[in-house]
C-alpha positions in Angstrom: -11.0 -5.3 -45.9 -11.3 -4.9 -42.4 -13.7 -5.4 -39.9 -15.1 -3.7 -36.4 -16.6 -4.7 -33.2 -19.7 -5.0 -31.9 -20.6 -4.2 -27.9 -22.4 -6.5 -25.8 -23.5 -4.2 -23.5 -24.0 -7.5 -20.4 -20.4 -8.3 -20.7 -18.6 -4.5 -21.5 -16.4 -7.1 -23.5 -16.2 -6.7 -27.4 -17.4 -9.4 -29.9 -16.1 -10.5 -33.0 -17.1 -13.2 -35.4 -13.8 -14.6 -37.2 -15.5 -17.8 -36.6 -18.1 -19.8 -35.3 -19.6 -23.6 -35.0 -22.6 -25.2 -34.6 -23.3 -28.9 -35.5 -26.2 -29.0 -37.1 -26.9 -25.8 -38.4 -26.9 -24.1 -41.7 -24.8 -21.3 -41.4 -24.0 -17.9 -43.6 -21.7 -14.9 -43.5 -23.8 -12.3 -45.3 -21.4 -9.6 -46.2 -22.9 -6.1 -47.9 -21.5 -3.2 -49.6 -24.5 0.0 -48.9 -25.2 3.1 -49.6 -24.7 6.0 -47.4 -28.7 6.7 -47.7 -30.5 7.1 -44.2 -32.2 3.7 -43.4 -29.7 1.4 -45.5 -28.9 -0.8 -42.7 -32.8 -1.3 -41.7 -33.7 -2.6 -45.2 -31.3 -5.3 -45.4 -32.2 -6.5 -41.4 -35.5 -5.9 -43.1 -35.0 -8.5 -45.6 -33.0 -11.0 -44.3 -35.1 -11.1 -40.8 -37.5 -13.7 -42.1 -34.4 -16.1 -43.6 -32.3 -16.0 -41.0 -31.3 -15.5 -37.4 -28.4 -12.9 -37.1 -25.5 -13.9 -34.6 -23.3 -11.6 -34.6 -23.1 -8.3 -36.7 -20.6 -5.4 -37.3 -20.9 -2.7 -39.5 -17.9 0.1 -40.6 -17.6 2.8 -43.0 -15.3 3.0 -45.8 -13.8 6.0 -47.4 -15.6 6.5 -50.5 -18.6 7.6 -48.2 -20.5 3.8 -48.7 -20.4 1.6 -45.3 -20.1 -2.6 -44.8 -22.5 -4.8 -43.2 -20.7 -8.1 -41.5 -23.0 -10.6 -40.7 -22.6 -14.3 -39.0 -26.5 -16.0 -39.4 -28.5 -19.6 -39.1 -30.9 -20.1 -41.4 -34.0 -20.2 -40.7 -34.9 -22.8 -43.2 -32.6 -26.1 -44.3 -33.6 -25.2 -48.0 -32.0 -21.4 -47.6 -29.4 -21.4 -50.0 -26.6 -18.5 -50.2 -27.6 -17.6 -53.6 -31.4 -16.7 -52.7 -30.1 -14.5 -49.6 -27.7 -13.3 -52.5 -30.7 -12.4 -54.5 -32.5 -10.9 -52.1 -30.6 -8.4 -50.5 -29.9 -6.9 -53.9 -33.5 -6.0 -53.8 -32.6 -3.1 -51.1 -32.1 -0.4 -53.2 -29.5 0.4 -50.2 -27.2 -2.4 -51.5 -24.3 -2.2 -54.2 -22.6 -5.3 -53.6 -23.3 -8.6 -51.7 -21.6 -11.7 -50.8 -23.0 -14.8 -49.1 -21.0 -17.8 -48.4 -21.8 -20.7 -46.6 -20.6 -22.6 -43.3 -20.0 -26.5 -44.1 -20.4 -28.9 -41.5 -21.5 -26.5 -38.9 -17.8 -24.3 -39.2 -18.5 -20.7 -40.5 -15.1 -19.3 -41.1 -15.0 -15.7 -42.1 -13.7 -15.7 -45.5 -13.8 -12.2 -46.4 -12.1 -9.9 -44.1 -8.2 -10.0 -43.9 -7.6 -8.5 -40.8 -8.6 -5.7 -38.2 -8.2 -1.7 -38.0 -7.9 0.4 -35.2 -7.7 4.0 -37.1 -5.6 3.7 -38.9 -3.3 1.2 -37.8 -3.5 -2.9 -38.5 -3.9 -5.1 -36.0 -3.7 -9.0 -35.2 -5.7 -11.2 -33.0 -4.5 -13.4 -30.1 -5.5 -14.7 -27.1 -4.8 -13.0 -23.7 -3.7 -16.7 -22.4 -1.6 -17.1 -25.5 0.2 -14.1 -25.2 0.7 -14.8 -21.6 1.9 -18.6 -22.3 4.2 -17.2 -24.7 6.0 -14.5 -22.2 5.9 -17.2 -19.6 8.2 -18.8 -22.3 10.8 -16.5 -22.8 11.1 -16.0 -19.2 11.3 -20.0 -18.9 14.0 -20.0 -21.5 16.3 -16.9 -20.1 15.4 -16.9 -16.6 16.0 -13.3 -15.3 17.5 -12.2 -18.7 14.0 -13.1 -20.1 12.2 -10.9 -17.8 14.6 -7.9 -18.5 13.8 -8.9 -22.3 10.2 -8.7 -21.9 10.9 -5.3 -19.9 13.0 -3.6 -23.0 10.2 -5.7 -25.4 7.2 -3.3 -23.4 9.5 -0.2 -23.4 10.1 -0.3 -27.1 6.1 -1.0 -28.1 4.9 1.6 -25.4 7.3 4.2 -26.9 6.7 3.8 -30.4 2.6 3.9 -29.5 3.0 6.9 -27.3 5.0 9.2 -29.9 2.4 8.5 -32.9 -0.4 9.0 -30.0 1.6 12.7 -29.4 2.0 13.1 -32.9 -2.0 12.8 -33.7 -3.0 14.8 -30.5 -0.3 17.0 -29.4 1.5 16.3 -26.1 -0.6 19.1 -24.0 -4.3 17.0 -25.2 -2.3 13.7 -24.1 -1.6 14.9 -21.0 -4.4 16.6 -19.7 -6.9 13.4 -21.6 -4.1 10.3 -20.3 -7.1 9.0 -18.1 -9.0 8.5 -21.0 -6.7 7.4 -23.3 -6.1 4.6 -20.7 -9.2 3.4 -21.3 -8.6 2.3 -25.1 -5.8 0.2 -23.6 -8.4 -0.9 -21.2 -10.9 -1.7 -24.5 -8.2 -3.6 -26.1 -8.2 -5.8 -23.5 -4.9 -5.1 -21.6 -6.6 -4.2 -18.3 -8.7 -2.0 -16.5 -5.7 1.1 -16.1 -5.8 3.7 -12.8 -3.7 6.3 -13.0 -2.8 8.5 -9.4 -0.1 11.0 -9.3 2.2 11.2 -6.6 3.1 13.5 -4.0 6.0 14.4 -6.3 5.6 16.4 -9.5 6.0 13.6 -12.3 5.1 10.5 -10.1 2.8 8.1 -10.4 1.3 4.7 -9.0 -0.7 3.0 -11.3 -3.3 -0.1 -11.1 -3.7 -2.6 -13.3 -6.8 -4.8 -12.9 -7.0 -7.3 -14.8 -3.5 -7.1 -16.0 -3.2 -9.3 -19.6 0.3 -10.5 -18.7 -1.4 -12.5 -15.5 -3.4 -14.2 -17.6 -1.8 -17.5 -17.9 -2.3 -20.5 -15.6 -0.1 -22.0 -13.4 3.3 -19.3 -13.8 5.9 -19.2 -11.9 6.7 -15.4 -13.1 7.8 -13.0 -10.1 5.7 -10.2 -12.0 4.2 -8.5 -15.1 7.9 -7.0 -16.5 6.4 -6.4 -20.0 3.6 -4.2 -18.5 5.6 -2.6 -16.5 8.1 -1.6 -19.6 5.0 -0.4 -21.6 3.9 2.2 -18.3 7.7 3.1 -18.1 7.8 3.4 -21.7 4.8 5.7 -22.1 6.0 7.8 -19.2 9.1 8.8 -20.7 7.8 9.9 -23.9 4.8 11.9 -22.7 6.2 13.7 -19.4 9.9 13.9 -20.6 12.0 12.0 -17.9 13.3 9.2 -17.3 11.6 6.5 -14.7 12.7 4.5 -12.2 9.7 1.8 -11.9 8.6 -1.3 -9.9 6.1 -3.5 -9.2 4.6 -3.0 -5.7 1.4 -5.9 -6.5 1.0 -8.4 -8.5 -1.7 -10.8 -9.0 0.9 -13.3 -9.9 1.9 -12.9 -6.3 -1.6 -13.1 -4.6 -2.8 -10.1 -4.5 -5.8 -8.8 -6.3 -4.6 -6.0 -8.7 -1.3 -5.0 -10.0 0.2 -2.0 -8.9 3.7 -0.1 -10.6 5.6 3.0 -8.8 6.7 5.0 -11.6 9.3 7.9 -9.6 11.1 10.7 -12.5 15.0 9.8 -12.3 17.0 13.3 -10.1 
């Protein structure tokens, strides 16, 4: 199974519910299988609206045309047991299949779901900080031969993304639709991404704000190397040279955005 996300429109960040705590309070994660009937959703909100008090939701479709409801709650009432939600869900018409299971001590733990989808593809969850500690750990490790590492390490992931990305859409749509396409890298959480082109045909300066890899606290990095493999990386695939890049800014330096000159190799 997998789950989507739900957008909080005051923070333009996404929310998910892998888990939650709250001392004190009866918790629930009400999953439900519906049908693909107009209004399915509304009946079950319908019912359970006078149990419990929804914190987080998500909903996705699956492909044999029926859709999933993904629901983190508090009960209303201490007595509220997961069997009666159970029971009454499967009152909608709209519902095939329910599950209810309940938080203990105040953890809810999301018990169903294995994982996350983007498309088609699986993903894995981890901290912007944690990913950042980590690099700040290879680079701690290897010194300068960590940072070229973490450069081939962003060249290799930014490649393999950008050829499935021109294999789905054709590299003409990537092209002329790259400033959007930055902004799923921008939804994942990487950074807000600005691409200019340069004076010279195939060259571009790029800002990052925001930049992921600047996320950890306290680094002594000289600069976001694994970001600027990924640009480099994507570059090459979807224009067809080869790039001499650098980092002209870097947060990790003091200055407010990160900036990388991407020039086509003569």
């Amino acid at each position: 199974m997998v789950t989507t996300w739900v957008f909080q429109l005051n923070s333009g960040k996404h929310r998910i519910f892998p888990v939650h705590f709250a001392p004190g309070k009866k918790l629930f994660h009400i999953v439900v299988k519906l049908s693909d009937a107009p209004g399915s959703y509304s009946s079950v909100l319908d019912l359970l609206r006078t149990k419990v008090n929804l914190i987080g939701t998500s909903t996705y479709a699956l492909d044999d045309g029926t859709a999933m409801f993904s629901g983190f709650s508090e009960a209303l009432s201490p007595t509220t047991t997961s069997k009666e939600l159970r029971d009454l869900i499967l009152r909608s018409k709209a519902a095939i299949e329910a599950s209810v299971a309940e938080g203990v001590d105040g953890l809810l733990v999301d018990t169903f779901h294995t994982g996350f989808q983007v498309g088609n593809e699986d993903y894995i969850l981890q901290t912007r900080e944690g990913v950042a500690h980590m690099f700040d750990h290879v680079a701690k490790i290897l010194g300068s031969g960590g940072e070229a590492l973490l450069y081939e390490e962003g060249m290799a992931v930014s490649q393999w993304n950008a050829e499935a990305m021109v294999k789905l859409l054709g590299v003409d749509r990537v092209r002329a639709q790259i400033g959007k396409l930055n902004k799923f890298m921008t939804a994942q959480g990487w950074g807000v991404i600005d691409l200019k082109e340069g004076t010279r045909k195939g060259e571009f300066t790029v800002d990052v704000t925001d930049c992921f890899e600047c996320s950890g606290k306290g680094t002594s990095r000289p600069g976001c190397s694994f970001m600027r493999g990924y640009l480099t990386g994507a570059a090459v695939v979807i224009y067809g040279h080869e790039y001499d890049s650098r980092e002209t800014k870097c947060v990790l330096k003091g200055a407010k955005i990160c900036q990388f000159s991407l020039v086509p190799r003569k």
